[in-house]
mmCIF file of the N, C-alpha and C atoms, coordinates in Angstrom:
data_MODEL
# 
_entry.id   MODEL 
# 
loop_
_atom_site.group_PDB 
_atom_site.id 
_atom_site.type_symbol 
_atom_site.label_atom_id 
_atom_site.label_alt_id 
_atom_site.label_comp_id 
_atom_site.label_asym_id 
_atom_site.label_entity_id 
_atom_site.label_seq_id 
_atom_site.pdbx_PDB_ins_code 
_atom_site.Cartn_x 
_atom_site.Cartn_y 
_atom_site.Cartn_z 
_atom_site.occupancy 
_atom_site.B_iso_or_equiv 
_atom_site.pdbx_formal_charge 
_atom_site.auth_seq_id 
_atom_site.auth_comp_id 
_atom_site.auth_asym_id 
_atom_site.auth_atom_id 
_atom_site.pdbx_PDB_model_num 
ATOM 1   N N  . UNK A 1 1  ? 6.776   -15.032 -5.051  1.00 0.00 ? 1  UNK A N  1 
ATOM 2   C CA . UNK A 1 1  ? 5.707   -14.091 -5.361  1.00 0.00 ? 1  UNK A CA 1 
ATOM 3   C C  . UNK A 1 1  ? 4.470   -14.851 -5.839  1.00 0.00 ? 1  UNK A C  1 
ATOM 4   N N  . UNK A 1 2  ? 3.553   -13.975 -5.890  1.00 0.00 ? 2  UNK A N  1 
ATOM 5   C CA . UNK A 1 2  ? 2.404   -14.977 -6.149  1.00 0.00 ? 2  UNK A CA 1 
ATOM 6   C C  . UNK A 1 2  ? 1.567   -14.870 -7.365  1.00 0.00 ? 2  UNK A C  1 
ATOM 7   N N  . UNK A 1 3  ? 2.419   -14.146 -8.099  1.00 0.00 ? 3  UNK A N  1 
ATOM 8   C CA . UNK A 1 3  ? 2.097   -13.526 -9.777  1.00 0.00 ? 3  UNK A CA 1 
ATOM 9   C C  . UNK A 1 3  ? 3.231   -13.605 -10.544 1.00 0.00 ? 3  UNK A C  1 
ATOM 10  N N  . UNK A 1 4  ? 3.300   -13.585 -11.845 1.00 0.00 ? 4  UNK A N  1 
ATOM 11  C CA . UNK A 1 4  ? 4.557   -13.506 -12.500 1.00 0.00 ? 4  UNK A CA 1 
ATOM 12  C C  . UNK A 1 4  ? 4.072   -12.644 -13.922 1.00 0.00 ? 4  UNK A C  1 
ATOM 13  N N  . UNK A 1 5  ? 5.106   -11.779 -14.471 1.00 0.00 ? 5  UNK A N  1 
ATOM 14  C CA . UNK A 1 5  ? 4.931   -10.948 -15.314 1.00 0.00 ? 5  UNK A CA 1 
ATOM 15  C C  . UNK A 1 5  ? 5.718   -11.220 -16.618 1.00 0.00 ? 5  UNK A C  1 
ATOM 16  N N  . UNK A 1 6  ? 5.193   -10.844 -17.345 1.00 0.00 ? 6  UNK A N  1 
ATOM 17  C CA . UNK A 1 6  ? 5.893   -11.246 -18.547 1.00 0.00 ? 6  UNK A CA 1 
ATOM 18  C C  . UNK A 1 6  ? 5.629   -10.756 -20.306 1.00 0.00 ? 6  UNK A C  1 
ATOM 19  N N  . UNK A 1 7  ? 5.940   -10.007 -20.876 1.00 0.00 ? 7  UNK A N  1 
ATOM 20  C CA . UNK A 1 7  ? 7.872   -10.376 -20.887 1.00 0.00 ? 7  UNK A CA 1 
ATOM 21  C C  . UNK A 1 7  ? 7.642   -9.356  -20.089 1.00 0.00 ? 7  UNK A C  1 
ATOM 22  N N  . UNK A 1 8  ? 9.193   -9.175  -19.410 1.00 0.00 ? 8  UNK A N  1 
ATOM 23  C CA . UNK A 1 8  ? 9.866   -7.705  -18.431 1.00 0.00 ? 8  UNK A CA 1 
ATOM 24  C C  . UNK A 1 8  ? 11.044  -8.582  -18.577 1.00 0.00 ? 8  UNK A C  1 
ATOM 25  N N  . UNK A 1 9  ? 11.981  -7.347  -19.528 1.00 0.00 ? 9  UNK A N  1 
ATOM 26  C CA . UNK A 1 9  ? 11.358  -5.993  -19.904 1.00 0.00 ? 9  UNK A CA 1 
ATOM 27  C C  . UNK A 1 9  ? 10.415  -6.358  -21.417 1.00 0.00 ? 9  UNK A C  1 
ATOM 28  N N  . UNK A 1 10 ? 9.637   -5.145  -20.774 1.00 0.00 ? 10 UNK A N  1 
ATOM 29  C CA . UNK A 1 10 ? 8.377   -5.009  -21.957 1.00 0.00 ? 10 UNK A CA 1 
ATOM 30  C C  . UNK A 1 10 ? 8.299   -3.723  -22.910 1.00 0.00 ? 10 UNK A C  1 
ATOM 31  N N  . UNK A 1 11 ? 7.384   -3.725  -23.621 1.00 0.00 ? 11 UNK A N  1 
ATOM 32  C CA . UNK A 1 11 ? 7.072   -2.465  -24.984 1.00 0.00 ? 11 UNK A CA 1 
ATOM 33  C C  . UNK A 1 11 ? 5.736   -2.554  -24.800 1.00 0.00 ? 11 UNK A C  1 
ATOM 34  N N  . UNK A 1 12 ? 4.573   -3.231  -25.583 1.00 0.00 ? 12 UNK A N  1 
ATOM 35  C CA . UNK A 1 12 ? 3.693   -2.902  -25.808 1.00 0.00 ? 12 UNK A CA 1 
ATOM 36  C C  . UNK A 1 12 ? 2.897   -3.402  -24.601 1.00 0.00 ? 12 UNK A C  1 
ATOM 37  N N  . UNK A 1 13 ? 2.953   -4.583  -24.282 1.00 0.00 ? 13 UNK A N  1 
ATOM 38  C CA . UNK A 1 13 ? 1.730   -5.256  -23.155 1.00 0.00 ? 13 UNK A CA 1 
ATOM 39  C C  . UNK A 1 13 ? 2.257   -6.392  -22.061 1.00 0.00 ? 13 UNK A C  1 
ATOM 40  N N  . UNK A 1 14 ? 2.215   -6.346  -20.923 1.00 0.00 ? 14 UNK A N  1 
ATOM 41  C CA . UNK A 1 14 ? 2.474   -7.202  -20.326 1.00 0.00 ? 14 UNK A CA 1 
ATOM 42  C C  . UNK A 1 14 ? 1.287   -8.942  -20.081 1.00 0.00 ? 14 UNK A C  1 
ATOM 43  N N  . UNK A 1 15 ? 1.610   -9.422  -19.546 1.00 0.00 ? 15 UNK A N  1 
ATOM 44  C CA . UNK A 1 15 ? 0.760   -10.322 -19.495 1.00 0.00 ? 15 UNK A CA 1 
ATOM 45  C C  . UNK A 1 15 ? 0.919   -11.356 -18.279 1.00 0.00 ? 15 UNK A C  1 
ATOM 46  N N  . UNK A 1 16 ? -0.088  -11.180 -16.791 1.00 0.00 ? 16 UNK A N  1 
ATOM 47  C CA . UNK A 1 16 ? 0.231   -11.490 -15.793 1.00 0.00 ? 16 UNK A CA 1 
ATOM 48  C C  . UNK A 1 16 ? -0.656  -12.722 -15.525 1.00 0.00 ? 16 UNK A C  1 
ATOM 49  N N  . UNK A 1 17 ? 0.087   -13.678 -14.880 1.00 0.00 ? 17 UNK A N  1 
ATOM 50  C CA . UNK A 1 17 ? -0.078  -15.233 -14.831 1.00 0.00 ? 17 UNK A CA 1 
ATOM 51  C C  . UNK A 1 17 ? -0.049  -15.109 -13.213 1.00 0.00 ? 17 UNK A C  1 
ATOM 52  N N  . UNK A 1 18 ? -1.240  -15.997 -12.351 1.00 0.00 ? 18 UNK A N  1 
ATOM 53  C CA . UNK A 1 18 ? -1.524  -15.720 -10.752 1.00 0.00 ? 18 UNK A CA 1 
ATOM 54  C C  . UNK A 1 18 ? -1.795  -16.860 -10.417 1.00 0.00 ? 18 UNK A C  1 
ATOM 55  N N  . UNK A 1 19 ? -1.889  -17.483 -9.426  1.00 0.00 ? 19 UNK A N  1 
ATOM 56  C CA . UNK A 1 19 ? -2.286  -18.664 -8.621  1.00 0.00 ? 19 UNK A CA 1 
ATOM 57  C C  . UNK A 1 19 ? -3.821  -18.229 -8.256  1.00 0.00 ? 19 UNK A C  1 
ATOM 58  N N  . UNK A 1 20 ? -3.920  -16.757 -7.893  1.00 0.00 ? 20 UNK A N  1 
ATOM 59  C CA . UNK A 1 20 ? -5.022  -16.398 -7.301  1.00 0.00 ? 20 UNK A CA 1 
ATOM 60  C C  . UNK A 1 20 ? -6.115  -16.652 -8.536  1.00 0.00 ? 20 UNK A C  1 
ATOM 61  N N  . UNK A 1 21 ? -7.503  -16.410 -8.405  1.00 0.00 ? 21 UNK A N  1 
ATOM 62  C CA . UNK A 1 21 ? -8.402  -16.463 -9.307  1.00 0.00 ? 21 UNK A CA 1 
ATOM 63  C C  . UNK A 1 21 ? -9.196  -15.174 -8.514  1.00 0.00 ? 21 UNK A C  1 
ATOM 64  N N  . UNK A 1 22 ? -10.316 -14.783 -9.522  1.00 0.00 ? 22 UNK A N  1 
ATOM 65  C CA . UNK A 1 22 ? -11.343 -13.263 -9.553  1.00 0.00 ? 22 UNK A CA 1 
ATOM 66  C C  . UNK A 1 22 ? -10.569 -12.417 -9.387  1.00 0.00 ? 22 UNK A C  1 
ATOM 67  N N  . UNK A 1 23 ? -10.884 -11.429 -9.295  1.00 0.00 ? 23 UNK A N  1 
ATOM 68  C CA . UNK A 1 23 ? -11.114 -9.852  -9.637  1.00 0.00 ? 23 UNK A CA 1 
ATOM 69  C C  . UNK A 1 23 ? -9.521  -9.318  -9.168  1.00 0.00 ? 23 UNK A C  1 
ATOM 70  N N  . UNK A 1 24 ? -8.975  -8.357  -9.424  1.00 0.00 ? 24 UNK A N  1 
ATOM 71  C CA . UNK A 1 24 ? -7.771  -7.911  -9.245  1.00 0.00 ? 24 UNK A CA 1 
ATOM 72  C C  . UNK A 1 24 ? -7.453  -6.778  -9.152  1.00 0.00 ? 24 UNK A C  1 
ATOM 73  N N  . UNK A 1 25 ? -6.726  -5.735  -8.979  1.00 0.00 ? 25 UNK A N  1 
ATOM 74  C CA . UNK A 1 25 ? -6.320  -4.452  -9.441  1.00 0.00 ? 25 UNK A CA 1 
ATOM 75  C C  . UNK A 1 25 ? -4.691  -4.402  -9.748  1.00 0.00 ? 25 UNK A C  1 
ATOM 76  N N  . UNK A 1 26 ? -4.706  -3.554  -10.528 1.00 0.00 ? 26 UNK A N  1 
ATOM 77  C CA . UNK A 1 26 ? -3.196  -3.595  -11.169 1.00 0.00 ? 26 UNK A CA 1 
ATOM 78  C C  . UNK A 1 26 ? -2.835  -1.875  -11.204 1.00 0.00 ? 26 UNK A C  1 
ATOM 79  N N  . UNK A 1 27 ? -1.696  -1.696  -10.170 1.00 0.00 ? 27 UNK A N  1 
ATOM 80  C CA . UNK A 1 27 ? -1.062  -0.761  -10.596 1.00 0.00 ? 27 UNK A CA 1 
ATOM 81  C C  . UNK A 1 27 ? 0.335   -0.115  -11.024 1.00 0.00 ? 27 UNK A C  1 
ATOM 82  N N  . UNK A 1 28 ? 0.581   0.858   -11.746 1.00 0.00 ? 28 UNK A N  1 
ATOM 83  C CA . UNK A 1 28 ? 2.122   1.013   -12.315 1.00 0.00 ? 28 UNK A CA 1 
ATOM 84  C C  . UNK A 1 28 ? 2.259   1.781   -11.474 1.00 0.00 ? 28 UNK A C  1 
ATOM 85  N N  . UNK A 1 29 ? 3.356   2.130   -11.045 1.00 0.00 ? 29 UNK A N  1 
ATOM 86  C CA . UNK A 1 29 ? 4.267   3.162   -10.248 1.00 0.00 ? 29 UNK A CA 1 
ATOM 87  C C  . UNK A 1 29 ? 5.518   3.294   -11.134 1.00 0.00 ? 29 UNK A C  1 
ATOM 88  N N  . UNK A 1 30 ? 6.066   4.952   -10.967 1.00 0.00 ? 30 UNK A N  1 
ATOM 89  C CA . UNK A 1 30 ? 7.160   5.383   -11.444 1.00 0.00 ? 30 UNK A CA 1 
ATOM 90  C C  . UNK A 1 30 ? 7.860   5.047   -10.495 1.00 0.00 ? 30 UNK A C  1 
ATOM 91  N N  . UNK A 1 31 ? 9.353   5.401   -10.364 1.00 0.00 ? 31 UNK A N  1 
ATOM 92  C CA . UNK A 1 31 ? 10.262  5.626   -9.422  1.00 0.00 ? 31 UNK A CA 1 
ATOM 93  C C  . UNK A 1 31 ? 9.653   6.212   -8.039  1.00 0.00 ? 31 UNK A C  1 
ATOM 94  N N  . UNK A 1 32 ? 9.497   7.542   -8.459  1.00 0.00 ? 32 UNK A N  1 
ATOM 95  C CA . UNK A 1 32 ? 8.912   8.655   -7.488  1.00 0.00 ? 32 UNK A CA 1 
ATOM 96  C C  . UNK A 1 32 ? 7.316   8.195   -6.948  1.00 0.00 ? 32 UNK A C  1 
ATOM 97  N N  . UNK A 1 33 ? 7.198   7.137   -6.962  1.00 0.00 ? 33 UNK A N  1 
ATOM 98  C CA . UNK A 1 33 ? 6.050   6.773   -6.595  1.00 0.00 ? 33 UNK A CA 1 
ATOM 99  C C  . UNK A 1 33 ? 4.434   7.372   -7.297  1.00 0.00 ? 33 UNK A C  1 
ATOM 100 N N  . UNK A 1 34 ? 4.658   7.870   -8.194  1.00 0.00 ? 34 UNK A N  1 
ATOM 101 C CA . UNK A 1 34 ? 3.199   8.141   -8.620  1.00 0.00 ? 34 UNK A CA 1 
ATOM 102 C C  . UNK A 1 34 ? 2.604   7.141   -9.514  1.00 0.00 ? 34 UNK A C  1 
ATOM 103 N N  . UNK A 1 35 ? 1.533   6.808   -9.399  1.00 0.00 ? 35 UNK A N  1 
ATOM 104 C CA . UNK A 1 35 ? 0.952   6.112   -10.339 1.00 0.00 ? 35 UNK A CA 1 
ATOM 105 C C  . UNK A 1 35 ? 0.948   5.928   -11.587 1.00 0.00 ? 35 UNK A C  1 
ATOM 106 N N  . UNK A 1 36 ? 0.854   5.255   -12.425 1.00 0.00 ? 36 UNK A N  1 
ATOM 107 C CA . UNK A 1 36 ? 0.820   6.082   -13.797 1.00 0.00 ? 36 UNK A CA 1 
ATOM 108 C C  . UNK A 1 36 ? -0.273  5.383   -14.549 1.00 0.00 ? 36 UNK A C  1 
ATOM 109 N N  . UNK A 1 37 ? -0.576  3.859   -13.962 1.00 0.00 ? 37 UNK A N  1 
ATOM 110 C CA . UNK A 1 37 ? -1.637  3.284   -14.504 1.00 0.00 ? 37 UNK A CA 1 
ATOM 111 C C  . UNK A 1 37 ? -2.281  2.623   -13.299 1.00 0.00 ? 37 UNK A C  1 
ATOM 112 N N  . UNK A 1 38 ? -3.343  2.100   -13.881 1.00 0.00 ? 38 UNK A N  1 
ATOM 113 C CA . UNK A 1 38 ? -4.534  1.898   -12.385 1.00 0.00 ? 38 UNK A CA 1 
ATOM 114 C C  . UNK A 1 38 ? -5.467  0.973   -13.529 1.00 0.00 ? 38 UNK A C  1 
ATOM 115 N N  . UNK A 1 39 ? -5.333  -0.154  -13.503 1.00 0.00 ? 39 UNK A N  1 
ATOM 116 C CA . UNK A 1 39 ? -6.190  -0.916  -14.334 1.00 0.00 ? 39 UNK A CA 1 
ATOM 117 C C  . UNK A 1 39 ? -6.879  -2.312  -13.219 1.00 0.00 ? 39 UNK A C  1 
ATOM 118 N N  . UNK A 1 40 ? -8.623  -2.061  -13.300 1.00 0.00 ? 40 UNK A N  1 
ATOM 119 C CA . UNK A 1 40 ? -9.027  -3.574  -12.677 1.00 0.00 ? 40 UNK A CA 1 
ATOM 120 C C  . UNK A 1 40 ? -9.132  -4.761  -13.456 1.00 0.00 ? 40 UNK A C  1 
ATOM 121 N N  . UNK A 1 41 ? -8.838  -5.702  -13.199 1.00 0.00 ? 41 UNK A N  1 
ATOM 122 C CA . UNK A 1 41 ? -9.126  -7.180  -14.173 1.00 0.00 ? 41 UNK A CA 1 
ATOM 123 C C  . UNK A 1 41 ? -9.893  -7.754  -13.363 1.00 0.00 ? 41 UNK A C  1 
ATOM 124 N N  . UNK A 1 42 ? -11.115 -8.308  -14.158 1.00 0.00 ? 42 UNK A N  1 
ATOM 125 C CA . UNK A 1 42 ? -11.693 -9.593  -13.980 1.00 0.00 ? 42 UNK A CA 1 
ATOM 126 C C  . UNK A 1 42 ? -10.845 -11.003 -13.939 1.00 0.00 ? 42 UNK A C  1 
ATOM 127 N N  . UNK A 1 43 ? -10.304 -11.262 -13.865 1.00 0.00 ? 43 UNK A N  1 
ATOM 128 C CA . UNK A 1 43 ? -9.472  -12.396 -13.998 1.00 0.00 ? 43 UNK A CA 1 
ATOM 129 C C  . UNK A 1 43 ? -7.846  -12.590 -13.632 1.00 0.00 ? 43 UNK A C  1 
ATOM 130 N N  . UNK A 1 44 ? -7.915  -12.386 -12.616 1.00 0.00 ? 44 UNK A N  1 
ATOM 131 C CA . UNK A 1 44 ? -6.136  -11.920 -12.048 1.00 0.00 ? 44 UNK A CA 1 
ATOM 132 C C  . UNK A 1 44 ? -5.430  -12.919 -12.654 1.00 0.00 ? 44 UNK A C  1 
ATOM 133 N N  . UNK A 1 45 ? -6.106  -14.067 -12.910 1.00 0.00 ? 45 UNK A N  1 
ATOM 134 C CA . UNK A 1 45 ? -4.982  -15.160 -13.153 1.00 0.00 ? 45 UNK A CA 1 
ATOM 135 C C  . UNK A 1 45 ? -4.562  -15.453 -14.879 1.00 0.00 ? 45 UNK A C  1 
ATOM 136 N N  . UNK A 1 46 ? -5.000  -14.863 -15.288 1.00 0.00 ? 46 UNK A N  1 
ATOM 137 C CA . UNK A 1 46 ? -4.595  -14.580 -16.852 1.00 0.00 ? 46 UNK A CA 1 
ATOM 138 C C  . UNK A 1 46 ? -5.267  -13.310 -17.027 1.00 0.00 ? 46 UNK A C  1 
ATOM 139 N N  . UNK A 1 47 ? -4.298  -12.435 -17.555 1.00 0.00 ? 47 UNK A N  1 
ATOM 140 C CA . UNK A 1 47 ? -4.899  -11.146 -17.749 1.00 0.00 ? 47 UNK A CA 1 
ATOM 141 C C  . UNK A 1 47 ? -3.516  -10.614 -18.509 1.00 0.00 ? 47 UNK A C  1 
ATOM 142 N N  . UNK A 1 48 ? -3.836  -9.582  -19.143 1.00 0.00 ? 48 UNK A N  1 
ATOM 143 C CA . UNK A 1 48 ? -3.088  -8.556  -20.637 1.00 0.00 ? 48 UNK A CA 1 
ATOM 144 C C  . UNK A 1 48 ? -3.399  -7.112  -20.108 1.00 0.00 ? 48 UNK A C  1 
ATOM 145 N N  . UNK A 1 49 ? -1.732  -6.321  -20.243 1.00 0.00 ? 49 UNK A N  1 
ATOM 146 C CA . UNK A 1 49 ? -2.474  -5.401  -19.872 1.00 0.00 ? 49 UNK A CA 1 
ATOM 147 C C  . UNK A 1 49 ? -1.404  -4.734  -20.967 1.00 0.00 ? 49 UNK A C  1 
ATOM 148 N N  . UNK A 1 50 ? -2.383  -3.509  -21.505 1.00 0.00 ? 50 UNK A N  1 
ATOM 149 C CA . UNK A 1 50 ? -1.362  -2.104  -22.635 1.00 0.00 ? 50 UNK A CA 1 
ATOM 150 C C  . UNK A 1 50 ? -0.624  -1.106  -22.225 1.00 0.00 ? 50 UNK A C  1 
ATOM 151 N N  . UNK A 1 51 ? 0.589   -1.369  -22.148 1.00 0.00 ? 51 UNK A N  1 
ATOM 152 C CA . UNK A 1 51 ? 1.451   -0.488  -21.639 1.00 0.00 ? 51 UNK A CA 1 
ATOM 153 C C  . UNK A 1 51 ? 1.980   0.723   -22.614 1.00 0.00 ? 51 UNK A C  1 
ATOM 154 N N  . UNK A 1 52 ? 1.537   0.412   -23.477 1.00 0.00 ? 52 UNK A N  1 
ATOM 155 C CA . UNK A 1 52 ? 1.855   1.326   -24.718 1.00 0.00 ? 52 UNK A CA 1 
ATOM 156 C C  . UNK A 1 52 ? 2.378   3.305   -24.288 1.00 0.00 ? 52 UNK A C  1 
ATOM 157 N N  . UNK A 1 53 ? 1.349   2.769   -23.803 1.00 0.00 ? 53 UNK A N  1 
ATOM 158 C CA . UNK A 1 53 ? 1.111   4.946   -23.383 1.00 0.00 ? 53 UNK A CA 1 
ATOM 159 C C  . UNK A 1 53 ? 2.237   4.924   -22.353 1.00 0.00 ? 53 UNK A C  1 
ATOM 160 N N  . UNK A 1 54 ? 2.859   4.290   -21.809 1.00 0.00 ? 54 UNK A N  1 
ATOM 161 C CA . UNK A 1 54 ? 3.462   4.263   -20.925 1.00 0.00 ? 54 UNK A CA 1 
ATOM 162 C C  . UNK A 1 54 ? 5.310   4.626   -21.089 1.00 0.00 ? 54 UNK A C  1 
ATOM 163 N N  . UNK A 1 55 ? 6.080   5.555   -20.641 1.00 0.00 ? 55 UNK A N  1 
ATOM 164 C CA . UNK A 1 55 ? 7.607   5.984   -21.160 1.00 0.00 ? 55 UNK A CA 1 
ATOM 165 C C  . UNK A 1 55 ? 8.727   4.717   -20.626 1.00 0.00 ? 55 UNK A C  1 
ATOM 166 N N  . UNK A 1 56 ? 9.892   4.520   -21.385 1.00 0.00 ? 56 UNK A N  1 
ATOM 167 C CA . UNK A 1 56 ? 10.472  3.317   -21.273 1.00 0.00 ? 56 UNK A CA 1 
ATOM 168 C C  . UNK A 1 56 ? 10.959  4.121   -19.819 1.00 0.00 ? 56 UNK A C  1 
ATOM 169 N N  . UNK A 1 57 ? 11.455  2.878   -19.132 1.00 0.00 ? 57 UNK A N  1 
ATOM 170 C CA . UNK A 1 57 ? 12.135  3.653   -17.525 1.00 0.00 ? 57 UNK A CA 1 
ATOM 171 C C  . UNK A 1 57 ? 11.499  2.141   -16.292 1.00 0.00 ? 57 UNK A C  1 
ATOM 172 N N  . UNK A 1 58 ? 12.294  2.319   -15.412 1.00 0.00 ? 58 UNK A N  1 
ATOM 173 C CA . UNK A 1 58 ? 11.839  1.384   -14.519 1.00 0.00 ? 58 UNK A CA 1 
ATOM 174 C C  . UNK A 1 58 ? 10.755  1.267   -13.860 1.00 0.00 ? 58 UNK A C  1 
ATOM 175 N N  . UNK A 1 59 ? 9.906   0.573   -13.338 1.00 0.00 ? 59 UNK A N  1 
ATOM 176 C CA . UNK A 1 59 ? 8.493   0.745   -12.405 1.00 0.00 ? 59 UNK A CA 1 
ATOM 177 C C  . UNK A 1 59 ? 8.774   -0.256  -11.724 1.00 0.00 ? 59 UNK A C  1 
ATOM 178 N N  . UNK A 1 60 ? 7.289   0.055   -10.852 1.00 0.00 ? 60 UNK A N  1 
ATOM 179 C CA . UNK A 1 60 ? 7.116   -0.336  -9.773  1.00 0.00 ? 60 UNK A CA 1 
ATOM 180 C C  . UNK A 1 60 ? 5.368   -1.270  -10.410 1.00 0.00 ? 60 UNK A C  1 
ATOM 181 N N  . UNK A 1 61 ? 5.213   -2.614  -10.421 1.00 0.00 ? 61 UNK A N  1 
ATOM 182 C CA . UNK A 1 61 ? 4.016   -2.889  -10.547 1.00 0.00 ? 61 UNK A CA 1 
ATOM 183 C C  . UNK A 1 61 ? 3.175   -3.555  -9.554  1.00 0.00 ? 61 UNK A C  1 
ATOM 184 N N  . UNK A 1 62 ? 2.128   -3.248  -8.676  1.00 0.00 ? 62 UNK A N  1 
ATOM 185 C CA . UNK A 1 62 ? 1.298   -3.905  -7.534  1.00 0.00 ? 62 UNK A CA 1 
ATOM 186 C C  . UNK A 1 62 ? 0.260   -4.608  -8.386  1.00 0.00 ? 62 UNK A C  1 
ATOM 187 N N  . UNK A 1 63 ? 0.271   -5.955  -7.765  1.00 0.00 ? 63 UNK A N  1 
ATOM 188 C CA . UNK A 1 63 ? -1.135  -6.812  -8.116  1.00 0.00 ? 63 UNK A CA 1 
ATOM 189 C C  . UNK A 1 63 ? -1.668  -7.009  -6.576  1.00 0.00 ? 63 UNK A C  1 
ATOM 190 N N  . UNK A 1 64 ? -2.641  -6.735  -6.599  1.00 0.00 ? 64 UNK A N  1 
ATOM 191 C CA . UNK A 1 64 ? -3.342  -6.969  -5.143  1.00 0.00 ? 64 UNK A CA 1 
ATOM 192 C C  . UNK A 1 64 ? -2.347  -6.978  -3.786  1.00 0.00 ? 64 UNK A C  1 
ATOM 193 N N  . UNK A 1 65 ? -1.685  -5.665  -4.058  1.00 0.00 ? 65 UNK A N  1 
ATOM 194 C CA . UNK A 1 65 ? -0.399  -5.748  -3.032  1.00 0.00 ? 65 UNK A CA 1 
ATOM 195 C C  . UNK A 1 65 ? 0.585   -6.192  -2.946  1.00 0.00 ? 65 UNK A C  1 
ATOM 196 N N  . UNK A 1 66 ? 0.541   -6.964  -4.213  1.00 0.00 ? 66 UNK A N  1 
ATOM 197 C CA . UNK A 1 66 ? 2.244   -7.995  -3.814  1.00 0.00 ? 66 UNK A CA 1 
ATOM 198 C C  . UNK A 1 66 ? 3.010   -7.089  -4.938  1.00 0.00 ? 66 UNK A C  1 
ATOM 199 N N  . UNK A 1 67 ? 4.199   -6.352  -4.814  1.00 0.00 ? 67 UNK A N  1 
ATOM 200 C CA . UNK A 1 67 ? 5.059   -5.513  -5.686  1.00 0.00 ? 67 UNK A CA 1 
ATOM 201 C C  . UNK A 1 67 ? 6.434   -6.146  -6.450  1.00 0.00 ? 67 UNK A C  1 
ATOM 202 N N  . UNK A 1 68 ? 6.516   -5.770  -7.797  1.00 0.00 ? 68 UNK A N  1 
ATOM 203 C CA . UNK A 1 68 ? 7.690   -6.430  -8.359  1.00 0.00 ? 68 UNK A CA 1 
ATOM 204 C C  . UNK A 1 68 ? 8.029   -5.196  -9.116  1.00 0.00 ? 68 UNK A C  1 
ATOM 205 N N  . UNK A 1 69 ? 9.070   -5.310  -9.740  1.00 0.00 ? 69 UNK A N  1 
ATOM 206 C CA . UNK A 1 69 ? 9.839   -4.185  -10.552 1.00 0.00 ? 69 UNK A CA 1 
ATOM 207 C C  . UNK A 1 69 ? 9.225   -4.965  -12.466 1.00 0.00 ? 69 UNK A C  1 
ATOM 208 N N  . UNK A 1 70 ? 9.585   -3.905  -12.567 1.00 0.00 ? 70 UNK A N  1 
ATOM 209 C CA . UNK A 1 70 ? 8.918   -3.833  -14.431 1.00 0.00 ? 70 UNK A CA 1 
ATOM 210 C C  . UNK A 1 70 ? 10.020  -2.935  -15.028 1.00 0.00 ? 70 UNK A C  1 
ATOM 211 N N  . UNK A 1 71 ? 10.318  -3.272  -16.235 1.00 0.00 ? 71 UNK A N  1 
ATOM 212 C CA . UNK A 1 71 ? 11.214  -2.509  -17.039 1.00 0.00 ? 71 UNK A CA 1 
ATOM 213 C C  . UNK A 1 71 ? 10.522  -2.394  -18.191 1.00 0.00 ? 71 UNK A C  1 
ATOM 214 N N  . UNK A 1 72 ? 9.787   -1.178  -18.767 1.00 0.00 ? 72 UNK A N  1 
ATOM 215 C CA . UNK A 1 72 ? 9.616   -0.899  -19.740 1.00 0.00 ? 72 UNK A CA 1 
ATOM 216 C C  . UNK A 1 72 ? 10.952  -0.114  -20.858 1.00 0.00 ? 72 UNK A C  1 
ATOM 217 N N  . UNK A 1 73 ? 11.217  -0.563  -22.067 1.00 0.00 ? 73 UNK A N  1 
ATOM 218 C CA . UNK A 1 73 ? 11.734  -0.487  -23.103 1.00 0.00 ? 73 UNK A CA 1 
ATOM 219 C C  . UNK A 1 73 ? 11.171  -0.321  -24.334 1.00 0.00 ? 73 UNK A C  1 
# 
């Protein structure tokens, strides 16, 4: 993959580490495919994101298309 996430599983914030550099979009997916977060970063290759608002349960997270699983706890 060409991003890595971390910690997962997570609570408050993830924090995604990229090979790529500029601009990014980040999104959460539930199971059922709906969105639940939609955040852009300036900086794909170090970037923090607040998951807080977010219910513990499995996801789905896209960085510029490339998809990995997320476990919020």
């Amino acid at each position: 993959s060409s991003f890595n996430i971390y910690p997962n599983p997570a609570s408050t914030e993830i924090k995604i580490t990229s090979q790529l550099n500029g601009d990014g979009d980040v999104k959460i997916y539930d199971m059922t495919g709906r969105c639940m977060k939609e955040v852009h970063i300036s900086n794909i290759n170090d970037a923090t994101i607040n998951i807080s608002d977010i219910k513990t349960g499995i996801y789905f997270i896209d960085v510029n298309g490339k998809i990995e699983k997320l476990v919020i706890e």
